[in-house]
N, C-alpha and C positions, 0 to 999 in steps of 0.2 A: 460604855461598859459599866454596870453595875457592881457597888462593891457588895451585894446583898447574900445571904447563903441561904439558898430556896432548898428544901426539902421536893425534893424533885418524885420520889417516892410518894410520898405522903399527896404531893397536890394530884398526880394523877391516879390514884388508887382512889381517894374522895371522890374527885369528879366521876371514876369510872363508878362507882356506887351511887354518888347521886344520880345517874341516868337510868341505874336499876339495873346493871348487872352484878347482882349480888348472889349469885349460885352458879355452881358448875352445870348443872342441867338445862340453865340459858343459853350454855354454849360460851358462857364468857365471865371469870369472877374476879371482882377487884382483890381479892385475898387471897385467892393463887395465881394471877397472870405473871409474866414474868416479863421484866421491864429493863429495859438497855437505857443505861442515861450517856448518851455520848455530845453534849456540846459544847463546843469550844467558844474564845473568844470570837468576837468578831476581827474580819480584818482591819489594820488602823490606814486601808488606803481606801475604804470608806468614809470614816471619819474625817481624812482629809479631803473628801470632797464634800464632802456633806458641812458641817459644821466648824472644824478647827482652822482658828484664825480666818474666821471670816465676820463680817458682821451681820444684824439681824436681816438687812434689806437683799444679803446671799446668800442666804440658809438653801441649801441643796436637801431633795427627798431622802430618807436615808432606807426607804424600801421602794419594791414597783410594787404595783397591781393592777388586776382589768379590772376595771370600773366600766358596769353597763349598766342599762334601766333609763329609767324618767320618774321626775315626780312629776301628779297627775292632782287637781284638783277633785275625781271622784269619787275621794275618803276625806275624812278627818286626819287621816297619816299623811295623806299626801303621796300616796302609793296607789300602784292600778290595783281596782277590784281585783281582781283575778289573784294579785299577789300578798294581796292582804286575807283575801279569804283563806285560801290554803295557807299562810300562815298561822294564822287563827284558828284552821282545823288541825296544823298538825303540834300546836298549843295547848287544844282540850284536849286531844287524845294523850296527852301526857297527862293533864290534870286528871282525867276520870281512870286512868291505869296509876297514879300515886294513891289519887284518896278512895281505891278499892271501890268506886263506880261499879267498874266493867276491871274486874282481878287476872281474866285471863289472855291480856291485854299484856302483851310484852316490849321491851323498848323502842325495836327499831319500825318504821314507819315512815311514808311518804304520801306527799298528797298535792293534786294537780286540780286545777277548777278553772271552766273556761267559761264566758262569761259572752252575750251575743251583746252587740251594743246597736244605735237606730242612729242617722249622722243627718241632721237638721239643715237646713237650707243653707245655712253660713258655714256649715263644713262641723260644727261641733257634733260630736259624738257624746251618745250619754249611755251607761250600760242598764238596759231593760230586761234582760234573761238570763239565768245560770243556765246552761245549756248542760253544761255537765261536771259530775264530783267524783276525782277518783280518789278512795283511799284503800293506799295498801299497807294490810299493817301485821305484825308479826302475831301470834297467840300462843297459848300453851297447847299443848301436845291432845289434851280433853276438848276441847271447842274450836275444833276444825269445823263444825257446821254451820255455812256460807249462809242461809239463809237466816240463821241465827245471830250470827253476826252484822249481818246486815239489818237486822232489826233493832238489835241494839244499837249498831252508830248510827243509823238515823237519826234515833231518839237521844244519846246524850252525846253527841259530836255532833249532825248535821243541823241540826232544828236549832241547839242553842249560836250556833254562827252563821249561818247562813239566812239575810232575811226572806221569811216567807215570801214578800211581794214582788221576789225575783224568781222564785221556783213555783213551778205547777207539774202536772199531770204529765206534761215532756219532755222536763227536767231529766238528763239520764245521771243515776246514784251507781256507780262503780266501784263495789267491794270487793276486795282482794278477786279481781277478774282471773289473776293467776292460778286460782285456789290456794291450796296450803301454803300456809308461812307459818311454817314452828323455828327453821334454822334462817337467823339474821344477825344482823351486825357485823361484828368483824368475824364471827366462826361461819359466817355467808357469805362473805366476801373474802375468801383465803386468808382471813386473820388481818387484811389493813384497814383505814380508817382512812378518810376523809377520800375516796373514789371516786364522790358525787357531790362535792363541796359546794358547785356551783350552785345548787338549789335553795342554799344559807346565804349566799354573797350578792345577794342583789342590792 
C-alpha cells in the first residue's frame, strides 16, 4: 500500500485528452466526463501471502493474469509478424491523426493483418505474404468517403509499415469494411472501456 496522494482526477482527465478526446462532438470530453473515484485499500490477506514475513527466495505473485503469445525470431521485436505489423499500423494511425496528416481521423481504431508464411523442409516457417490489412478506424462526421479513405491510409498508414516486398496485387487492404465510424469509443461501446483489452495484452 502506497502512502502517495494521486490526483486521481487530474491523471485520468490528461490521459483521456492525450488520446484526443477533447470535444463533446467526439462523443467523449476530458472536461466534462464525469468520473467515480471509488478505490479502496487492498486486502492485508494478500499481503500476507504474497510478501509479509517471508523472505526473498518466497515472494508470492501479488496479481494473476493470462499470459498468451510467443516470442518468434521473425522481427527485430521478437514478436510474430502479424503482431507487430498491426501494432505498428494501429501506432501511425495515431501519429498521422496527432500531427494533422489525415485531421479527420478520430481516436478510436483497430487493426488486424494476417500474414501467409512458406514451411521448409526442416519444418521452419518463414512469413512471404501479407495476405490481408484490416483497418477500422473512427472519422469525423465530413469524410465518411470509403474510397477516400482508403486512399489516404494506404498512402500514410499502410505504405509507411507494411514492407512492400510482402504485399502485391493480392494483397487484400480492408478499410473500415463496416462503413461508417463517426460514433466510437466508449460513446460506442455504452460508455465502458477496456471491452476489447485483449488486442493490447499480447
Amino acid at each position: 500500500t502506497t502512502t502517495a496522494v494521486i490526483d486521481y482526477q487530474k491523471v485520468v482527465r490528461e490521459a483521456v485528452k492525450e488520446i484526443g478526446y477533447d470535444d463533446s462532438a467526439k462523443g467523449f470530453d476530458y472536461k466534462t466526463l464525469s468520473l467515480l473515484v471509488a478505490i479502496e485499500q487492498q486486502s492485508p490477506d494478500i499481503a500476507g501471502g504474497v510478501h509479509v514475513n517471508r523472505t526473498n527466495e518466497d515472494l508470492g505473485a501479488g496479481d494473476q493474469g493470462h499470459m498468451f503469445g510467443y516470442a518468434s525470431d521473425e522481427t527485430e521485436e521478437l514478436m510474430p509478424l502479424t503482431h507487430m505489423l498491426a501494432t505498428k499500423l494501429g501506432s501511425r494511425l495515431t501519429d498521422v491523426r496527432k500531427d494533422g496528416t489525415l485531421p479527420w481521423l478520430l481516436p478510436d481504431g483497430k487493426t488486424q493483418v494476417v500474414v501467409e508464411y512458406k514451411k521448409d523442409s526442416k519444418g521452419m516457417i518463414t512469413p512471404v505474404h501479407v495476405h490481408t490489412i484490416l483497418i477500422s478506424t473512427q472519422h469525423t462526421e465530413d469524410f465518411c468517403d470509403i474510397s477516400k479513405q482508403r486512399e489516404a491510409l494506404i498512402e500514410h498508414v499502410v505504405k509507411p509499415v507494411v514492407p512492400a516486398n510482402l504485399m502485391d496485387d493480392k494483397t487484400k487492404i480492408l478499410i473500415n469494411p463496416s462503413g461508417r465510424f463517426v460514433i466510437g469509443g466508449p460513446q460506442g461501446d455504452a460508455g465502458l472501456t477496456g471491452r476489447k483489452i485483449i488486442i493490447d495484452t499480447y
